[in-house]
C-alpha positions as CSV (number, residue, x, y, z in Angstrom):
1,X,45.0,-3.3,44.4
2,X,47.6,-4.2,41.9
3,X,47.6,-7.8,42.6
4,X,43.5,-8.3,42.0
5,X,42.8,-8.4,38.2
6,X,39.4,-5.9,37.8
7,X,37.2,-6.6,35.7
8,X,35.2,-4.2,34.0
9,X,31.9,-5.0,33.1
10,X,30.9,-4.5,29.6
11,X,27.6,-3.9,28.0
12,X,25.7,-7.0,26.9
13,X,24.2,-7.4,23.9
14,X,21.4,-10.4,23.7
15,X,21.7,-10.3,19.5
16,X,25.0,-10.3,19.4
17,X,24.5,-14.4,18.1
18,X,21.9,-13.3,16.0
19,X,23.4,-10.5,14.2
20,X,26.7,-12.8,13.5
21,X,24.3,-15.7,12.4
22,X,22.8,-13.1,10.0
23,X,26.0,-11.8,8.3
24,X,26.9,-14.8,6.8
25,X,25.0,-14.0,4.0
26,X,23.2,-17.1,2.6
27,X,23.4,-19.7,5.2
28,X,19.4,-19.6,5.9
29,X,17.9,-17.9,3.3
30,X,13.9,-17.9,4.2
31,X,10.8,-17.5,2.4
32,X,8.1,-15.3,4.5
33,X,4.9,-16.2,3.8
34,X,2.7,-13.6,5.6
35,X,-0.5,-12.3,5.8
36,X,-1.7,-8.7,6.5
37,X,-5.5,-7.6,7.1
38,X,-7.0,-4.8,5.1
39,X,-10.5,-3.6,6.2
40,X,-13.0,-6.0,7.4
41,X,-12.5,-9.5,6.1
42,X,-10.8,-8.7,3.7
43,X,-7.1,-9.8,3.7
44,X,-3.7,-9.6,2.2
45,X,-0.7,-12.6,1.4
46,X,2.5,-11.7,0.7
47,X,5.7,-13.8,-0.5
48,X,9.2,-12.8,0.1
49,X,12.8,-13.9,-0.1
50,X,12.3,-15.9,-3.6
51,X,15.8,-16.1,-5.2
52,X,16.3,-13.8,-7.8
53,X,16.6,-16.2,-10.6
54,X,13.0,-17.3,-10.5
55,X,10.8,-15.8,-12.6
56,X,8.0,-13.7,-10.6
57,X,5.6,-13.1,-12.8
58,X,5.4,-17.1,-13.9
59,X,5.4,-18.0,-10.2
60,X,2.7,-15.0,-9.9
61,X,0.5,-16.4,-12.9
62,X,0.8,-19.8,-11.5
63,X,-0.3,-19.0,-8.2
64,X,-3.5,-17.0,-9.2
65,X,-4.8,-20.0,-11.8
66,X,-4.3,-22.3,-8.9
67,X,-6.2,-20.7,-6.3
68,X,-9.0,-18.3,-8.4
69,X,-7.0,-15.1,-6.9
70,X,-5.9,-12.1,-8.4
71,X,-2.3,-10.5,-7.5
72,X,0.2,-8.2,-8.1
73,X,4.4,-8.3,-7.9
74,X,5.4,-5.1,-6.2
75,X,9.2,-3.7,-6.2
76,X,10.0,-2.7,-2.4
77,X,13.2,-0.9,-2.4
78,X,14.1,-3.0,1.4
79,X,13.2,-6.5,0.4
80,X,13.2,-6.4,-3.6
81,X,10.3,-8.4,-5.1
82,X,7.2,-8.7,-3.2
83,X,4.1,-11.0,-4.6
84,X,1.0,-10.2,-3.2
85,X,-2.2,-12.5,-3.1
86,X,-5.5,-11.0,-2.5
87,X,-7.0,-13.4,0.4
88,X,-5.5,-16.1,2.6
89,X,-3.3,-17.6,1.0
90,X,-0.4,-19.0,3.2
91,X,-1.1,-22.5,3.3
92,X,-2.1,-22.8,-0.3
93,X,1.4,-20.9,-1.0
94,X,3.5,-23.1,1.1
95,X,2.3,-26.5,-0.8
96,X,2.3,-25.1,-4.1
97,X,5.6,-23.7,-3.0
98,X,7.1,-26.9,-1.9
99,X,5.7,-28.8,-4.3
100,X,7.1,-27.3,-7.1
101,X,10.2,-28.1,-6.0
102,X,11.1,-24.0,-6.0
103,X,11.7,-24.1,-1.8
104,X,11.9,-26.9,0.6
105,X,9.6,-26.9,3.3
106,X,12.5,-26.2,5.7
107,X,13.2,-22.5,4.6
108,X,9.5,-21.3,4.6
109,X,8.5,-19.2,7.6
110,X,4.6,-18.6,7.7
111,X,3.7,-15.6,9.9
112,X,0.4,-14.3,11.6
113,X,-2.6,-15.1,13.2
């Protein structure tokens, strides 16, 4: 029994890449564009992962001359500074995003539907 190396099978742990990917803090920074239904038709965009540097309430101001919307920055004590769009706004915010020159098209993630 000696002679025969054992090998002891270990627990495996499918986001073990993912987690280590993640602690290198900065490497892919995204912006989440997503979108979140109220009651009826009525819907909600939100906008997260800006850097800290930009100012939110310009972006915010920006955003709701350009597309006739009314909106709101909320503080979230998990992902810091929130904007929120009233209506479908994900592909508008995404151009107006990119075309500003504030993220490249690269590091926006656009969720639902």
């Amino acid at each position: 029994m000696s002679d025969i190396d054992l090998q002891i099978p270990t627990a495996f742990d499918p986001f073990a890449e993912a987690n280590a990917e993640d602690s290198s803090a900065g490497s892919k920074e995204y912006v989440h564009i997503r979108i979140q239904q109220r009651n009826g038709r009525k819907s909600l965009t939100t906008v997260q992962g800006l850097k800290k540097e930009f100012s939110y309430n310009k972006i915010l101001k920006d955003l709701k001359k350009d597309f006739c919307c009314n909106g709101t920055v909320v503080q979230d004590p998990e992902l810091g500074q929130v904007i929120q769009l009233q209506g479908d706004q994900r592909k508008n915010v995404s151009t107006f995003l990119v075309q500003a020159g504030i993220v490249k098209k690269e590091r926006i993630k656009i969720h639902g539907f």
